[in-house]
N, C-alpha and C positions, 0 to 999 in steps of 0.2 A: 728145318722148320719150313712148312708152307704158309707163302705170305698172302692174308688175303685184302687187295689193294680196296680201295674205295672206288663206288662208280663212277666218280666224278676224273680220278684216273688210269683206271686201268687200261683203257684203249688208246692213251696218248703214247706217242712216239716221240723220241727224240730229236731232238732238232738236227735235221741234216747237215745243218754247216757247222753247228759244233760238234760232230764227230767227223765229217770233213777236215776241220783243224787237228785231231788226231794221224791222222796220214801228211801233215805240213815238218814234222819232227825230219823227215827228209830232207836235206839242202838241196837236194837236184829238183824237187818238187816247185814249179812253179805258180803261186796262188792266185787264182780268177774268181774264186769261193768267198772271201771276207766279204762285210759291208762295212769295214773298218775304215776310220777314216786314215789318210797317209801320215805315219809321223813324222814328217815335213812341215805337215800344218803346225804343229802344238807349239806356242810359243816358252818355251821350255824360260829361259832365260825372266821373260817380264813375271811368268808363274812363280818363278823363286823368289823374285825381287818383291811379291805381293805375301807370298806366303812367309818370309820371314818380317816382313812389318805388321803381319798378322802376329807373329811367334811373338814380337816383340811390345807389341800393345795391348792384343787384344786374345791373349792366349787363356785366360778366365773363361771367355764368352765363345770362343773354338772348341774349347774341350768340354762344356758344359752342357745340359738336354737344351733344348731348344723348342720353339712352338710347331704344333703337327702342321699348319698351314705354311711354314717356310720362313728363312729368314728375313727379317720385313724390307729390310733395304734391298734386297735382290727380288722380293716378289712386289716393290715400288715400280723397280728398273725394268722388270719385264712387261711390266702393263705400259711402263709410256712406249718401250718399244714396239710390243702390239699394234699400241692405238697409231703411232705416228709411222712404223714401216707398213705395218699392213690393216693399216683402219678396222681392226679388231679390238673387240672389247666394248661393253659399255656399261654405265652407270649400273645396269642390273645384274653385272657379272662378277663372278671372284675366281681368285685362282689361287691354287695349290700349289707346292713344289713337290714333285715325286721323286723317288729314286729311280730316275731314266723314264723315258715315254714309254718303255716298257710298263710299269708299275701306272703306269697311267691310264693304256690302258687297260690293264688289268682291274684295277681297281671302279673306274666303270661298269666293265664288265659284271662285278660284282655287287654293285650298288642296283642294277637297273637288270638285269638277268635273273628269271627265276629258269631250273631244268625244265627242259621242251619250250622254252621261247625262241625263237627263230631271229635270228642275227643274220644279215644281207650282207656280202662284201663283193668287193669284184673278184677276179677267176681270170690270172691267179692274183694272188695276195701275200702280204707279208707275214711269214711262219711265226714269228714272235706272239702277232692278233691271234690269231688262228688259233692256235695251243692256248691260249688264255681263254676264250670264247669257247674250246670245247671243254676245258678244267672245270667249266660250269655247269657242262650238259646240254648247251643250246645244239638247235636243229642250226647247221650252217648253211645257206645258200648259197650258191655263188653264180654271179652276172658275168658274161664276158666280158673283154675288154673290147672296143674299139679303138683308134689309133688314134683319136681323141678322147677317150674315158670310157667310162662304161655304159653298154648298150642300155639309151632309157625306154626301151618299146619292152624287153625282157626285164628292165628292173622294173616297171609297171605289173609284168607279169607275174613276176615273183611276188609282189606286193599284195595284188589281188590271191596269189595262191598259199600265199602265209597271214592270215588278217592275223596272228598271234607275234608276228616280228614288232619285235623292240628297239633295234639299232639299223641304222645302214650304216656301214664303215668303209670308210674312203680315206685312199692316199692320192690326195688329185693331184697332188705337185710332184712331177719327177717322181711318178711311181714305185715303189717298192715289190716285185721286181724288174717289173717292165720298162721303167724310165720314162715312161708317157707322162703329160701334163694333159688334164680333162678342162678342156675348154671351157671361156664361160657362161658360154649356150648353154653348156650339161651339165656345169655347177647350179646355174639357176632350176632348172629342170630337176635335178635333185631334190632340193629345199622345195620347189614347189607338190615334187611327187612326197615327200614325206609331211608336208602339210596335209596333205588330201588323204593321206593313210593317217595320222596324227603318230607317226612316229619319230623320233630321236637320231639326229645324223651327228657320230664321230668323226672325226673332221683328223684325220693325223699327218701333221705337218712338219716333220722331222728333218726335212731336205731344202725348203721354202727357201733358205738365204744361201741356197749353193748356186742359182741362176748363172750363167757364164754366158748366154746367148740368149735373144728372143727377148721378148717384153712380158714383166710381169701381169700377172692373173688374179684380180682378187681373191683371197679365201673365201671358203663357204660362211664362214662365221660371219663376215664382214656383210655378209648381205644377210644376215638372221636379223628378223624385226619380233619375232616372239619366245625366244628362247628353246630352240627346238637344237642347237648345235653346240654339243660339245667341241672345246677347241685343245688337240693334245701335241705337245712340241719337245722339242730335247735342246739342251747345250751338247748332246756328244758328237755330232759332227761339226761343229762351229768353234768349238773351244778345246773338248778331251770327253774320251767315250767315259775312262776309264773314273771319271769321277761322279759318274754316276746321277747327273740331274737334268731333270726332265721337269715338266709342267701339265697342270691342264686347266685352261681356262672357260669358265660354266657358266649358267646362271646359278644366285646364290645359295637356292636352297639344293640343289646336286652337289655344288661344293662342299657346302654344309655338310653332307650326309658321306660322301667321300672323306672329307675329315674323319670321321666316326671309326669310317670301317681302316682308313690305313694309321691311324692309333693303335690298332687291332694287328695289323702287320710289321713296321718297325718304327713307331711312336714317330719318327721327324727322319728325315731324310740328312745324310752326313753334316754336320753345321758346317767342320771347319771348309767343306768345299765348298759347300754355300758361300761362304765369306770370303772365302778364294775368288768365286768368279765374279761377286759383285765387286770386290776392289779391284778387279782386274778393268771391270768395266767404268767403271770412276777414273780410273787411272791412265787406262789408255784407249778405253770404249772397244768397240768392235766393228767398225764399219772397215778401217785400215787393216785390220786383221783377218774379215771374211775379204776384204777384196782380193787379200792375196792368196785364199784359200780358192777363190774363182777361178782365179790364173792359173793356178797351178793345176787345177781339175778340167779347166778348160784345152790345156794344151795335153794333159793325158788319156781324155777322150778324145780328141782330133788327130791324139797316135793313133791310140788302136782300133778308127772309124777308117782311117787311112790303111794302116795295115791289114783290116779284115777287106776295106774295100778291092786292095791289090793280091789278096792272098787267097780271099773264100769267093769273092764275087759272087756269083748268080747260084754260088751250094744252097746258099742260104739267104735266107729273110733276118733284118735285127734291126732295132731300132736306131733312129739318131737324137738321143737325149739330147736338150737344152740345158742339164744341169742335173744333179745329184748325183751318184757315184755308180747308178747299172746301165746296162746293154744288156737285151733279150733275143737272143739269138734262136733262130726257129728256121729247123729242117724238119718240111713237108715231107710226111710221112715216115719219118725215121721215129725213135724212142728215145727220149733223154735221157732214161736211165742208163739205156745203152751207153749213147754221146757221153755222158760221166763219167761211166766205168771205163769205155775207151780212153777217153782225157787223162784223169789219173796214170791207169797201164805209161802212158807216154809221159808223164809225170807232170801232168799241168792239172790243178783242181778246177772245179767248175759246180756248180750247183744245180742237179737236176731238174728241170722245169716243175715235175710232179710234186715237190715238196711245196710247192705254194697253190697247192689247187685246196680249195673248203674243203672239196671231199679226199679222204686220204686213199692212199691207191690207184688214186685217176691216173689217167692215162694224158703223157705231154710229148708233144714234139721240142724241145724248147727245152735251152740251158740259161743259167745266168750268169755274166760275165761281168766283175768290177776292175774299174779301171784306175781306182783312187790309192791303192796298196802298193801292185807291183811296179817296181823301174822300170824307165825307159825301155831297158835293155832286156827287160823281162817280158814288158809288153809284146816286141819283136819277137823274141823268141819263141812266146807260147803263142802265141796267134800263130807262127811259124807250123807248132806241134798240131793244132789244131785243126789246122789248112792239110794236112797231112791227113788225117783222121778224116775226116769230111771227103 
């Protein structure tokens, strides 16, 4: 039988890093590809110890539906944190719980998106947004990146040459995949070019509490005075990917309406994990537990900024993150797609530049390279493979 897909996807592609992980069934394969976080970090032991006081109290109200806005004592917990780590949030906002920032935003995407509205991001961007944003139909633009955020003389331009854009979407913290932080010149500059166009900035802050160097950056939201910035974040790099909760925090009547539509998708997002990581947070909070998630990210990008330093030198161009889990590695005038399939051949993954450009098929010089997965011992070696290749 011939299947006929819908517009909305028949031209989407698969996500390259999840069929990247299908070539990982290899043990000789060393992986640079993940955006997993290390499971080193996962406090496995305090998890049990919350999860069976859960079994043992409160096991009625784990296994039972829950409200579509999230379980209340963890979407209490998240808003003081907001307001007091990152002076987000206020009196006229609410938040959600989603299943991962993925679902978040998605589910934006879907409230505020009709087909042929035009969604802004920077170039390149995170493949996750991307596929969601085209599952809708929107015209995708994309801005470069500077080595402070994204060009705002070409997001001006793109502005003026889409009056039908709806969103700008931005990962200003520790970029996804480039590892850049956008300064807060061109965070302001943002918020103020989307006033002037009177459109809607997604704000996705997924990496914000993995800092290991440098001085923090307000968010964008923190400096919203009329409700113009969605705010979208996750527990899976700070806690555990694999439990799947995320956030987004709005003004009330977008939360509102985001309620609506992901009732529409899986009614509440998993209770009993919900209740997992609010007692985790009662119990033993999170600040002792991200600090040693710093530590531990901080000395494994200082490996392999040191190891590419002594090994690729002057082949290549790549960035020096302050925090979250990439390095963007860029040789002028070579192909990433190439640089991948080389990579692999030698059994190290890597993630082609191209999979994060708006537009699909574009042309990258530039791989991505995670540092938070592989050991020590891994790092050396495949930066070793690599330096070979190059």
């Amino acid at each position: 039988m011939e299947f006929m897909f819908s517009n909305k996807v028949k031209d989407m592609k698969p996500s390259a890093i999840r069929e990247i992980f299908k070539s990982l069934s290899d043990p000789n394969v060393i992986s640079f590809a993940a955006g997993n976080p290390s499971p080193l970090s996962f406090p496995v032991e305090k998890m049990k110890d919350v999860a069976d006081e859960i079994f043992a109290t409160q096991a009625s109200v784990a296994f039972q539906y829950g409200i579509t806005e999230g379980y209340p004592r963890l979407r209490e917990q998240i808003k003081t944190r907001l307001r007091e780590r990152f002076n987000t949030g206020t009196d006229d906002d609410e938040l959600i719980i989603t299943t991962g920032g993925q679902q978040g935003i998605d589910l934006c995407a879907k409230v505020l998106c009709n087909e042929g509205d035009t969604v802004i991001c920077e170039n390149p961007s995170f493949i996750g947004a991307l596929n969601a944003f085209r599952s809708y139909n929107t015209n995708l633009v994309g801005v470069d990146l500077e080595d402070d955020g994204i060009n705002i003389e070409a997001l001006e331009n793109a502005l003026k040459a889409n009056p039908n854009t709806k969103i700008i979407y931005v990962i200003p913290t520790f970029q996804n995949p480039a590892g850049i932080t956008t300064s807060l010149e061109k965070r302001k500059a943002i918020l103020d070019l989307a006033k002037k166009y009177n459109v809607l900035i997604l704000e996705d802050n997924p990496y914000g509490e993995l800092r290991f160097a440098g001085e923090d950056v307000p968010t964008i939201k923190s400096l919203d005075t009329d409700g113009r910035v969605l705010y979208c974040s996750s527990f899976s790099k700070i806690l555990s990917a694999g439990m799947r909760i995320g956030f987004v925090c709005g003004p009330k009547e977008l939360v509102q309406k985001i309620v609506v539509v992901k009732q529409v998708n899986d009614v509440h997002t998993n209770q009993f994990f919900q209740m997992v990581a609010s007692k985790f947070i009662d119990k033993y909070g999170l600040d002792e537990h991200i600090d040693f998630i710093r530590g531990l990210y901080r000395d494994k990008c200082n490996l392999m900024l040191s190891e590419l330093d002594k090994q690729v030198g002057d082949k290549a161009r790549y960035t020096r993150p302050e925090g979250g889990l990439f390095i963007w590695l860029t040789v002028d005038g070579a192909n990433g797609d190439e640089l991948a399939k080389r990579a692999i051949e030698n059994k190290v993954a890597v993630v082609t530049g191209s999979s994060f450009n708006p537009i699909q098929g574009g042309y990258s010089p530039s791989i991505r390279l995670n540092y938070s997965t592989p050991s020590d011992e891994q790092i050396i070696e495949g930066v070793k493979r690599l330096a070979s290749i190059l």
